[in-house]
N, C-alpha and C positions, 0 to 999 in steps of 0.2 A: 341465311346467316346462322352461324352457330347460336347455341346459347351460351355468350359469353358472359364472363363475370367481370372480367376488367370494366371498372369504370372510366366513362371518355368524360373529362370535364373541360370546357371553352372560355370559361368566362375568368381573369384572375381573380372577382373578389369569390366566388365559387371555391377556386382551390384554394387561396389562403385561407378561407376559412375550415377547408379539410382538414388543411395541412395545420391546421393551428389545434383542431380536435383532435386530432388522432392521437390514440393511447401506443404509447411505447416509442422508440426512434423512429422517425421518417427519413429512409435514404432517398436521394434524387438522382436521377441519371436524363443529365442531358444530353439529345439527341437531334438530329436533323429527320431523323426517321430513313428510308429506303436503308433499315435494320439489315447489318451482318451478324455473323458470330461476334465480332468487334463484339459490338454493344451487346450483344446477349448476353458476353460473359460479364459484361458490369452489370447488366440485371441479374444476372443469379449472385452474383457477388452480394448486391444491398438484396437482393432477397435471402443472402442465409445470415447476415449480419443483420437484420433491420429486422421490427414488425410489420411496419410498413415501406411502399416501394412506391415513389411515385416515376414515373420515364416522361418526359416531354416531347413531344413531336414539334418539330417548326426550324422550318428554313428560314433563318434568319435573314436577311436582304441587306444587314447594316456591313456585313463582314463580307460579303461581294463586292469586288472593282466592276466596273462598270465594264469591261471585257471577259470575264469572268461567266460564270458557268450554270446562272441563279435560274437563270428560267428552265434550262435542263435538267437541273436539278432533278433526279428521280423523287415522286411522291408516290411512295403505295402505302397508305396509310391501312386499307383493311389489313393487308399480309401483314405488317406490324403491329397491329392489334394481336392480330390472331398470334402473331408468337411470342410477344409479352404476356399473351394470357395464359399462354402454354408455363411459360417459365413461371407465373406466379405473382407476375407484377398488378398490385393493388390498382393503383392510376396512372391512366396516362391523362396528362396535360397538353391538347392542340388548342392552342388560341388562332382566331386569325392574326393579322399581319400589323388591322387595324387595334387587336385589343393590345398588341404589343407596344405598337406605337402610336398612339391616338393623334389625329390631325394637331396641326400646330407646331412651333418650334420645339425641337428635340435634343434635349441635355447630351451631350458624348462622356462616357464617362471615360477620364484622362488613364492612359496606358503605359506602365506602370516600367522603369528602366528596363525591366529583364525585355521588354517587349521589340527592341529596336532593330537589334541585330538580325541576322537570318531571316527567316519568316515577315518579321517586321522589315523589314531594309528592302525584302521581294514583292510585297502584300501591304504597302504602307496602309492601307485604308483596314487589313484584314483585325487587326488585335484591339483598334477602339471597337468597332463593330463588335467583338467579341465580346471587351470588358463592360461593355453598355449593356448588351442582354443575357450575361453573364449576373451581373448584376440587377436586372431588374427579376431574372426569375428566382435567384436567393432571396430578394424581397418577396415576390410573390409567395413563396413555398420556403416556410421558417424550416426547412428541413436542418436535421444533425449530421449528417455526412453527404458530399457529392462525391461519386463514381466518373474518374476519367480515366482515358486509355491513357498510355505510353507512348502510343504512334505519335500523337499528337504532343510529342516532349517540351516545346517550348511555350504550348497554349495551358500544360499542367504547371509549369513556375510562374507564367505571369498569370494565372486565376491564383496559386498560392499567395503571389505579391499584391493582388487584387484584396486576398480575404484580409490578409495581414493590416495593409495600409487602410482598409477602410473599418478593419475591427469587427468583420462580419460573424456569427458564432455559427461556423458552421468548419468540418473539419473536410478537408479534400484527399480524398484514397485516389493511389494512381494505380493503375491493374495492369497488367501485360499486356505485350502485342499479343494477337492471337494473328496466327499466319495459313497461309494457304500452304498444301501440302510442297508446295516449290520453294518456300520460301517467302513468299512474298506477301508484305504486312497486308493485313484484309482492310480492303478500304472501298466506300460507298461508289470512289471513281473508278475500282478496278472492272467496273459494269461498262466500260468505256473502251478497253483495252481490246484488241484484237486477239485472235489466238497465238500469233505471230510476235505480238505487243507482249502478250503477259510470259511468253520463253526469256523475252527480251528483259523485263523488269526482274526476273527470279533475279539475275546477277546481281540488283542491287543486295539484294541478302548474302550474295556468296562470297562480295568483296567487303560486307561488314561484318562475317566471319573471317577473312582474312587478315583485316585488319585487326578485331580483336585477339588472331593465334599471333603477328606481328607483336601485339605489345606486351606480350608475355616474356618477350624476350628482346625488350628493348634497344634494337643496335640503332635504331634511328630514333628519331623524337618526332613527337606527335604532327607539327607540321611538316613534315618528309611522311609520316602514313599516310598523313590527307590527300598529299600530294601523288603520291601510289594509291590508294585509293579510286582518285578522280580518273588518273593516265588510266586505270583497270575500265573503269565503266565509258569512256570514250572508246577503249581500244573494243569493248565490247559490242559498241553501236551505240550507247549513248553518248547524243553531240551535244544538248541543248542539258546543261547543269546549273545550277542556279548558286550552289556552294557545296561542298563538301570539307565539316572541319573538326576536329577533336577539340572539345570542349569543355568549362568547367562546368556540370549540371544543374549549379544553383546559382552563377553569375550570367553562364551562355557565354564570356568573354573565351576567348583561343589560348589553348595553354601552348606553353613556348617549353616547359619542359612537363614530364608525366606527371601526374600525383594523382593518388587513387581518391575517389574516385573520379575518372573520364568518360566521356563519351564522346560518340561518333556520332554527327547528324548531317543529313543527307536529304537535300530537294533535287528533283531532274527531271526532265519531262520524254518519257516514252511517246513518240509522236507528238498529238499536241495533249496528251494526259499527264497531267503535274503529278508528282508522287512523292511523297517523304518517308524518311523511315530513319532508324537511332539502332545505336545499340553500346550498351555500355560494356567500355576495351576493359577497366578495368577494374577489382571490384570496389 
């Protein structure tokens, strides 16, 4: 093993009390671990913004359906170490499963309106799951800033709707997709994808570029893009779509006519690999 410097801490009252010592801002970056570029780029984000970086590692099990993908779930927790350490990151936080959630009845913490639509309406069980250990590691770790991606656009307004309604003092940065050179948003499931699978997924990016040069010149309204949209990625080969709609970014409800800013959010399953991805048409 190297000589690394990242510290691995397991225990919460261990990190909170890091995170409660530590001199200068503490950014957090939550993570499942089996680390992409995705998350790297939010670690260097709180690491040029921050003194301190803490990243958590932990497959969370409350935000799994019970047909869902929890035990597959890739762990490579060394190669994660090793390239949070590379980028700079102070701690990483791996609790087990039990220090997250300790035997006995378990409080859900209640899922806040942006949560119901899309994601929420496909994944009902997915956003309480979320908002519960969402919230317990803001408790854990008094950190000043949380690092989220983009990919994940409706799980960055309902943790916003999360900090706001429960008055958490902590502020939430959301950072870019970061993509594979095809296009295609980098995500922990695309380790799932066939080579076949991942030609097939690039479209999702190339019909959320089409749609974004679409609304530049608005001859249709946004439900007639979605609807060209959805006809593009079926005619492409994708059968199995879960929604494709243009959006208001900060309600999630469906816009009927344009106003800037919109987005495009997109779930659909390449085989049986679920994938999302967003892109805002306009700015």
């Amino acid at each position: 093993m190297s000589n690394r410097q990242i510290h691995v801490i397991n225990t919460p009252d261990e990190m909170h009390r890091w995170a409660t010592n530590a001199i200068g801002r503490v950014g957090l970056v939550p993570t499942m671990g089996a680390l992409h570029e995705g998350h790297l780029s939010l670690a260097r984000e709180s690491v040029t913004a921050c003194e301190n970086t803490v990243a958590t590692i932990f497959v969370n099990p409350t935000q799994f359906a019970p047909d869902e993908d929890f035990e597959k779930y890739s762990r490579t927790l060394e190669s994660d170490l090793n390239q949070l350490d590379a980028i700079g990151v102070d701690v990483a936080f791996v609790p087990s499963v039990e220090m997250i959630y300790p035997s006995g009845e378990e409080i859900t913490i209640q899922q806040p309106d942006v949560a119901y639509r899309w994601e929420g309406a496909s994944r009902p069980s997915h956003f309480p799951g979320v908002c519960t250990v969402v919230e317990k590691l803001f408790r854990i770790i008094p950190a000043d800033v949380a690092f989220f991606g983009q990919k994940d656009f409706q799980q960055t307004r309902v943790i916003m709707a999360l900090v706001q309604q429960l008055e958490m003092p902590i502020d939430v940065q959301v950072c870019p997709i970061v993509r594979e050179a095809s296009g295609l948003a980098m995500s922990s499931r695309n380790q799932y994808l066939s080579d076949s699978g991942r030609d097939l997924a690039s479209c999702i990016y190339r019909v959320l570029c089409e749609a974004r040069a679409a609304a530049q010149v608005p001859s249709a309204g946004p439900k007639a893009i979605a609807l060209d949209a959805e006809r593009k990625l079926k005619d492409a080969g994708i059968s199995k779509i879960d929604y494709v709609a243009v959006v208001d970014p900060d309600s999630l409800e469906p816009l009927d006519e344009w106003q800037p800013p919109s987005i495009m959010v997109v779930a659909a399953y390449v085989g049986s690999t679920r994938l999302i991805d967003n892109m805002f048409l306009t700015p």
